[in-house]
Structures are given as C-alpha cells and as structure tokens.
C-alpha positions as CSV (number, residue, x, y, z in Angstrom):
1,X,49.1,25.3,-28.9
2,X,52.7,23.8,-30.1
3,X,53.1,22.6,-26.8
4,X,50.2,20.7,-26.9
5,X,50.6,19.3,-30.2
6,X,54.0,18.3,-29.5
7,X,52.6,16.6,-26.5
8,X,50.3,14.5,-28.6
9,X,53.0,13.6,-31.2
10,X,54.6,12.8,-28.0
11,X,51.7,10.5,-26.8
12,X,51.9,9.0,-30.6
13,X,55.5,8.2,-30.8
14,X,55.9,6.3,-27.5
15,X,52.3,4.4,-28.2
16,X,53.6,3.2,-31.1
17,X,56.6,2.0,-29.4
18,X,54.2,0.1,-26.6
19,X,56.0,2.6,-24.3
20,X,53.1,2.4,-22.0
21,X,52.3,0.6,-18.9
22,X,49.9,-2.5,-20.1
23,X,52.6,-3.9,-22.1
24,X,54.9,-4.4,-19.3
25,X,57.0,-1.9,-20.4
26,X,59.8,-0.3,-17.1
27,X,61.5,2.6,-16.9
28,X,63.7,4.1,-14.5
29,X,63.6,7.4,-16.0
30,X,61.4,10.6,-16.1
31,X,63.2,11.4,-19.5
32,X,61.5,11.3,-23.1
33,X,63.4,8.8,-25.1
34,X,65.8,10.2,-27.5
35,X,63.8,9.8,-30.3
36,X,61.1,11.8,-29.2
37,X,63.9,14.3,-28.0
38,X,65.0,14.7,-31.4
39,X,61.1,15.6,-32.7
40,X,61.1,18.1,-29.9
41,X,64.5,19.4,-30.8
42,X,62.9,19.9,-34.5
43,X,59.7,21.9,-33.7
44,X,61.0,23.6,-31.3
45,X,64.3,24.8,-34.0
46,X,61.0,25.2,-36.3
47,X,59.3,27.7,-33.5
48,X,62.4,29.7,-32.7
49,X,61.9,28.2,-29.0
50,X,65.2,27.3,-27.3
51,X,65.3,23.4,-27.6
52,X,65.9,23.0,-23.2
53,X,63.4,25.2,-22.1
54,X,61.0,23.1,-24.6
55,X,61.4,20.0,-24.2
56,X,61.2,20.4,-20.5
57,X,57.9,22.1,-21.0
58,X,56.4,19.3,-22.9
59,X,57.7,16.9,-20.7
60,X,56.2,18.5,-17.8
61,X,53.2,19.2,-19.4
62,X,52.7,15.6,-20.0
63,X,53.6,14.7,-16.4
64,X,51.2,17.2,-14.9
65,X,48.6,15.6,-17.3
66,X,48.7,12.2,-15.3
67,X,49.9,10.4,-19.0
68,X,53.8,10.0,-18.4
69,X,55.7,8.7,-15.7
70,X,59.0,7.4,-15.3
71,X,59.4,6.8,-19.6
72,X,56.1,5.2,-20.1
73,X,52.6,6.0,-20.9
74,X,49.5,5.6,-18.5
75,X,46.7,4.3,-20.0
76,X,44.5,5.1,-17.2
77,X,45.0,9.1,-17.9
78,X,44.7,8.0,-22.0
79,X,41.4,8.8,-24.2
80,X,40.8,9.1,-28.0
81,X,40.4,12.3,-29.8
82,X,37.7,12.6,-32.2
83,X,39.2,13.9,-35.3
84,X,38.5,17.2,-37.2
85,X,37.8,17.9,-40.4
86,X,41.4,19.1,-41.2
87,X,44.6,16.6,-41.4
88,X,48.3,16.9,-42.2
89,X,49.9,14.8,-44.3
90,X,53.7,14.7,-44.4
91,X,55.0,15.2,-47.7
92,X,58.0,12.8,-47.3
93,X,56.8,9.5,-45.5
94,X,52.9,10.4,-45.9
95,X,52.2,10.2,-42.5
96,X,49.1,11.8,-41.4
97,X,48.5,13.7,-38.0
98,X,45.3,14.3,-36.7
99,X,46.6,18.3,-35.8
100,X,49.7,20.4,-36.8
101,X,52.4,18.7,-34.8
102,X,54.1,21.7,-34.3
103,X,55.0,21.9,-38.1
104,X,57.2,18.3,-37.8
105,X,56.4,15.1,-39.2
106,X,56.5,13.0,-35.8
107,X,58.3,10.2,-38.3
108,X,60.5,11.4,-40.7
109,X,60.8,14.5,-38.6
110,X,60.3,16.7,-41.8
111,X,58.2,19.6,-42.0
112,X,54.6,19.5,-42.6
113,X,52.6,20.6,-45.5
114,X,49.7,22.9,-45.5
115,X,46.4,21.4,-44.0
116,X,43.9,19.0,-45.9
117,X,40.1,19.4,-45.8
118,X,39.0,15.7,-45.5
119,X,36.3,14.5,-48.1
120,X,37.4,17.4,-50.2
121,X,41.5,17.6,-50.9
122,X,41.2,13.7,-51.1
123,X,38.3,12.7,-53.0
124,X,39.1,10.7,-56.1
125,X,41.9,9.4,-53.9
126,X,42.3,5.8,-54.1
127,X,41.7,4.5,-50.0
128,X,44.5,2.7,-48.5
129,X,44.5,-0.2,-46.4
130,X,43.1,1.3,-43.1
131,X,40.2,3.2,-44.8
132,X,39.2,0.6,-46.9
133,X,38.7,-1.8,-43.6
134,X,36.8,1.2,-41.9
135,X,34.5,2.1,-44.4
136,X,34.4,-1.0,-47.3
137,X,35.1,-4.1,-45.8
138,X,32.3,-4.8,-44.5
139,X,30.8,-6.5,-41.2
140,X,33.2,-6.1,-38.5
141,X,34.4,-10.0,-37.0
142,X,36.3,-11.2,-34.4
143,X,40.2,-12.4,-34.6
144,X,40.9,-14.0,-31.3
145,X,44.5,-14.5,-31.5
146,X,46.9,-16.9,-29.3
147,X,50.3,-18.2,-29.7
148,X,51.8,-22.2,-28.8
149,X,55.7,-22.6,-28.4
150,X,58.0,-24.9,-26.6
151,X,57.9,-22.6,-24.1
152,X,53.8,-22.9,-23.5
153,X,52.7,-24.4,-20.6
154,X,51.3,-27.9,-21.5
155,X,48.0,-27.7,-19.4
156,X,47.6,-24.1,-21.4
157,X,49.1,-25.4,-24.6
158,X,46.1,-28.1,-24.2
159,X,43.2,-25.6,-23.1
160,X,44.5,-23.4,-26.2
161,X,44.2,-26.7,-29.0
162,X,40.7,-27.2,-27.6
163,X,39.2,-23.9,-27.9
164,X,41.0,-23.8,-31.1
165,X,38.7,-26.3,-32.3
166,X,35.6,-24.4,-31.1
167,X,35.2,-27.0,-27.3
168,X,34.3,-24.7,-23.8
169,X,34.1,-26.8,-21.0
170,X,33.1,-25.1,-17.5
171,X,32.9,-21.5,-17.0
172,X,34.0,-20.6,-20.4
173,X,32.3,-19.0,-23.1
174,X,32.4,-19.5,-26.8
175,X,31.6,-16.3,-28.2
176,X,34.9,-14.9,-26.3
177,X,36.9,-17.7,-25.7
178,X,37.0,-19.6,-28.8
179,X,40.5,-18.9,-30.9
180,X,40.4,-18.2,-34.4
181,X,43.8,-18.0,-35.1
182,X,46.8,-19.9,-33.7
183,X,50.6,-19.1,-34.2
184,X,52.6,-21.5,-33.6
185,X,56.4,-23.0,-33.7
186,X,57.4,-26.1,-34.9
187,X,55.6,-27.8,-32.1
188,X,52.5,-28.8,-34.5
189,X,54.5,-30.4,-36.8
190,X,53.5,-33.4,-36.3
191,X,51.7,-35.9,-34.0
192,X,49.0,-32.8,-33.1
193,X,45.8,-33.8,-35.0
194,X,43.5,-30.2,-35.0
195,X,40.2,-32.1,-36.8
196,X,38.6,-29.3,-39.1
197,X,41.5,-27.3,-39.7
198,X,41.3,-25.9,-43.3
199,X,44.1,-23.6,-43.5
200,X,48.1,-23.6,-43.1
201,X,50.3,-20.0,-43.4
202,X,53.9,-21.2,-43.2
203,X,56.3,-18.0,-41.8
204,X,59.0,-18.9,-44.3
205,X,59.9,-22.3,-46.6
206,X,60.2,-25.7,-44.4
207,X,63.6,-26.6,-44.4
208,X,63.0,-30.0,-45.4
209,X,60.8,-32.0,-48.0
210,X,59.4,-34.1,-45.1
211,X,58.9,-30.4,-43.0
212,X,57.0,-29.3,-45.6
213,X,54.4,-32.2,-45.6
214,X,54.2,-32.6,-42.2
215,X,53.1,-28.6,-42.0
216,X,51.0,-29.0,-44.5
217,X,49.1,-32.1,-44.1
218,X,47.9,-30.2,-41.0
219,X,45.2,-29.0,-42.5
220,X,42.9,-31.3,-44.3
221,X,42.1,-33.8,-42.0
222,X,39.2,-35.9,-41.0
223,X,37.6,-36.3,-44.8
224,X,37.8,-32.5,-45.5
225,X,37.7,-32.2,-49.2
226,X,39.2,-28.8,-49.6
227,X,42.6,-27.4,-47.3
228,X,44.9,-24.5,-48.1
229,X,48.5,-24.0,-47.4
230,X,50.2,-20.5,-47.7
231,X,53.9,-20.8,-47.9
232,X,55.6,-16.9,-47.4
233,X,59.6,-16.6,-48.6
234,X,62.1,-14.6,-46.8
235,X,64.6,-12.9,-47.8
236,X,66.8,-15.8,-47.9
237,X,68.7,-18.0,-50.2
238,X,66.4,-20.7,-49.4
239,X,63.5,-19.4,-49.5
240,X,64.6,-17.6,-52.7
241,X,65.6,-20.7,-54.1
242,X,61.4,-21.7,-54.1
243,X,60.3,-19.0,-55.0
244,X,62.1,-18.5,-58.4
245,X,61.3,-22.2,-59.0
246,X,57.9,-22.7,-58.1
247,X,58.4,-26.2,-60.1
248,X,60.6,-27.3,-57.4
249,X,58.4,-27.4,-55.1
250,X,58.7,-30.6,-52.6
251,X,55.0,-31.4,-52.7
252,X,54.7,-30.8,-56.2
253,X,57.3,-33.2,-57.6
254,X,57.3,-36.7,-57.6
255,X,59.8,-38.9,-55.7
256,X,60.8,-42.5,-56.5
257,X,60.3,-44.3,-53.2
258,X,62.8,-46.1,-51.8
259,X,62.2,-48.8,-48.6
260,X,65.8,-49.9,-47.2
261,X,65.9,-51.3,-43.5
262,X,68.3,-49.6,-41.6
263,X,69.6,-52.5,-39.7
264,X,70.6,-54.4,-42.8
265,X,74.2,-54.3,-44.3
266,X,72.4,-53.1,-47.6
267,X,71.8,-50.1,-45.5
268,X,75.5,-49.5,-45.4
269,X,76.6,-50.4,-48.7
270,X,73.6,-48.0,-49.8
271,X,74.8,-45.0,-48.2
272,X,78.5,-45.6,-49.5
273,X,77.0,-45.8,-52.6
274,X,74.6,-43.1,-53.0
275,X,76.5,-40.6,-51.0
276,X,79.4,-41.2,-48.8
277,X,81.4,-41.8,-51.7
278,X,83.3,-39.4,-53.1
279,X,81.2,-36.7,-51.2
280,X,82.4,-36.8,-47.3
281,X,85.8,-36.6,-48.4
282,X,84.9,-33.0,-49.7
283,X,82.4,-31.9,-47.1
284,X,81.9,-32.7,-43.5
285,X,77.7,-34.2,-42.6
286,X,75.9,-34.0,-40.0
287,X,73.6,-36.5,-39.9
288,X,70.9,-34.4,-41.4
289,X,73.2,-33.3,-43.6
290,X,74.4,-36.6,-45.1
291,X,70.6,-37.0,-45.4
292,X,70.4,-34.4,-47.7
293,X,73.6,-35.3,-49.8
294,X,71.3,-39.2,-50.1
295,X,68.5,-37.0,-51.4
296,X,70.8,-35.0,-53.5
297,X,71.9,-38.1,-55.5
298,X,68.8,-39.8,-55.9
299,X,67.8,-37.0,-57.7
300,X,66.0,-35.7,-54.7
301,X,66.2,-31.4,-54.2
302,X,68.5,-30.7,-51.3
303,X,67.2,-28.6,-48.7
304,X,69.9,-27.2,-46.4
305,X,73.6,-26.4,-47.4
306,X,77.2,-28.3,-45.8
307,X,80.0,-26.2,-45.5
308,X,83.7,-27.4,-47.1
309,X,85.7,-28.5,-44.8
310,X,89.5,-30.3,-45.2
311,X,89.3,-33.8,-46.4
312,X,89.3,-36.0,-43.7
313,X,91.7,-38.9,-43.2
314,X,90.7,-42.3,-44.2
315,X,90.6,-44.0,-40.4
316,X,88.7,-41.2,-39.6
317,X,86.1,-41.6,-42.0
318,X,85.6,-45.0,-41.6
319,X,85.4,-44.4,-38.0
320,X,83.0,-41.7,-38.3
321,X,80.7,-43.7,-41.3
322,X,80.2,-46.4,-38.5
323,X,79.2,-44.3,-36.4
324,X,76.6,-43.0,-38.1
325,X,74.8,-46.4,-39.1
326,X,74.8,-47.9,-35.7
327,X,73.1,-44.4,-34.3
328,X,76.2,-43.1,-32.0
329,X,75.3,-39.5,-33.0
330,X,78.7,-38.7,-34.3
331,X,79.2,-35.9,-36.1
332,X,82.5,-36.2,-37.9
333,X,83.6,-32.6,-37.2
C-alpha cells in the first residue's frame, strides 16, 4: 500500500512539473528526479524501509506500470482516479492528497495529519478557489487560449487576429476554433486594429506615456461606447511608482501639448533649452532617454531612469547633440 501511494505522489509531482511526454518534455534517464527522490527518501525514513531498496521499488513499480520511462510520464498508460470520501490535508502547506501518501506531504515533504471525512470535517469551511469554480460558478464556458510574438509566424499570426475576431473561413469551425483570449507581446501595440475588442490586461506598467495609450486605445474601437483596461504592477520600482500614485497615472493627467517640427532650428534651440542644458552634462541619454529628461522638464512624469555617468567634455557634447537632431543614432556613451 505505501508503495503505491508513493507511486501516485510520484505520478503527482512530475505532472505538475509537465514531466510527461505531451509537453515535449526529454530525458535520458530512467531515474526519478531528485525531488521526488527526496519525498521517497521521507516516507520511506517514515516507514522504517531502507531508503535504496525503496525507491527502487517505486521506481520499478511505476515502470512496470507502463507510466514512466526514461524521466517522463506516459500519458497513454495515465487515467483519473475517482476520489474517496476520505482526504489528507497537510498541516503545513494545506496540500490535500487524494490517499495517505505514505504519511509525507508530496510538497512540503512534512508529515500528514489524520484523515478528513469530506462533507463532514469541512463543512462550515469557507470553499477556496477550485471548489468554488466546481460547484458555484456556474455554467461551464470555453477559454480558447493562443499566444502572438515576434516570433509567430506571420501567415499564423494572421489566421490567429481573424479567429480572434470570431471569422472561419474554409474547413474551420467556430465553436472550436474561435479564440477568446489572446496573449500577446508588444507586437499589438500599435498599427493592429482588432474591431470589437472590449478589454485590455496589461502584464506590468507600459514604460512610456505614449506605451500606455497605444495599449490601451486597443480596445474601444469602432464606436464602442464602453472598453476596459487592466493594468497589473510588478514587483518593481516602476511599477511601484503607479501604483502608490494612482494620480499619476499617464492617461489620467493632462498634458500641455506642444507641436515643434523637428527639422526646424527651433527644434534645437528647444531641446537645449528644455533639457540638454545643464542635464547631459550630469547624465549620459539615449535618445529615448533624453526624451524623457524633455518630458521631465515640461512637467511631464518620467518614465524610465538614466544612469550618472562622468561629465562629458564640451566637443563631445556638441558633437553628440548634433547628432542626435539630424537622426545619426548616436548614443553619446
């Protein structure tokens, strides 16, 4: 029996891991990973079984099973379990296991508590996430998922816009090829127009105030009266920054706007003016950079950081101020 139920914790841990031949995962070796080595090691130290003789058991066990070959799972040999009425739930990390796991939390590797009767032990209980979506949430839908990068191939990046916006051409179907949800990079920042998109989730805060609307104004298009935009912060100083001043916020404040043509000598004298001087001779600018030291003394929030430098020499400078109003790409470093 503790074989077995090591087996399955076994089963557990390397599933979780996508140790397991449909995910493309290789391996080269017939030998449990180390950390399910280590949750053998502890049941079988819990069992007064000598830890070699066990974990080679298990190990064999699952091989002669048809489940585990070479460090991977086979999901051909795989099923589902119905559950029991009893469940074990660790004391430390509140994992629950569906049997006795040998005694050992397949997580925290901590020794189980005594059995729960389910309906009875935890009624009152407040349901987490996962029951709450099995039992409360109501009608089950669909989440067809799909992901557009740099790296996407353009006649797929193409197919994937268009069934994003509900269009099945030829042999496809709607009810299973339709997308509901695309993840994308910065690709769809701009110049990609999705038509009835409501809805923008933003993985961290745009970098820039012009990021920012071009990410947002996404959504909204084509005479929609209502859009949404979810903006989640990291754990990062910039993203920080936002989220302790909500006030800041680049779509939220208002900018003076300011029309200056770049070929004009006014163009120079501005950028002297309203940010060259006195500041490039304490940092060194890229040219996004010096973009956000302009934005910094109109009054504008900076997004993005320059790091101090020594002050350059005055040729230099002037060399390197040229360069960046006739478009050379110069970086001044």
């Amino acid at each position: 029996m503790v074989h077995q139920e090591a087996a399955d914790s076994c089963i557990r841990m390397l599933g979780k891991r996508r140790r397991i031949d449909t995910h493309r995962a290789t391996g080269d070796d017939n030998q449990l990973p180390k950390y399910a080595r280590d949750y053998l090691e502890a049941v079988a130290n819990a069992n007064s079984i000598p830890t070699a003789d066990f974990e080679r058991d298990v190990t064999g066990l699952l091989t002669r099973a048809g489940v585990f070959s070479q460090g991977i799972l086979l999901f051909r040999s795989l099923f589902v379990a119905d559950a029991g009425e009893r469940y074990f739930e660790c004391g430390q990390c509140s994992r629950v296991h569906l049997h006795n796991s040998g005694g050992i939390c397949s997580g925290c590797l901590m020794p189980l508590r005594a059995p729960l009767i389910a309906g009875v032990d935890d009624a009152g209980q407040e349901a987490d996430y996962y029951r709450w979506l099995a039992v409360d949430a109501g009608p089950i839908f669909r989440l067809n998922c799909a992901e557009m990068t740099g790296q996407t191939d353009k006649l797929l990046a193409r197919d994937r816009q268009r069934l994003f916006q509900n269009i099945t051409v030829g042999n496809e179907v709607s009810v299973t090829d339709n997308i509901d949800l695309l993840s994308v990079t910065t690709t769809m920042e701009a110049g990609v127009d999705i038509g009835s998109l409501l809805a923008v989730m933003m993985a961290n805060m745009p970098p820039m105030r012009f990021n920012y609307q071009q990410r947002v104004g996404r959504a909204g298009r084509r005479g929609a009266v209502l859009s949404l935009a979810l903006t989640l912060c990291r754990g990062r100083s910039h993203d920080d920054y936002y989220f302790q001043r909500q006030s800041a916020l680049p779509l939220i404040r208002r900018h003076r706007s300011t029309s200056i043509r770049t070929g004009s000598k006014s163009y120079g004298a501005f950028l002297r003016r309203k940010c060259c001087g006195g500041y490039s001779q304490s940092y060194a600018c890229s040219r996004a950079q010096l973009a956000t030291a302009c934005m910094a003394n109109l009054g504008l929030p900076p997004h993005g950081t320059c790091r101090p430098t020594i002050r350059l020499p005055a040729t230099r400078l002037e060399t390197w101020r040229a360069s960046l109003l006739n478009g050379s790409g110069a970086t001044g470093r």
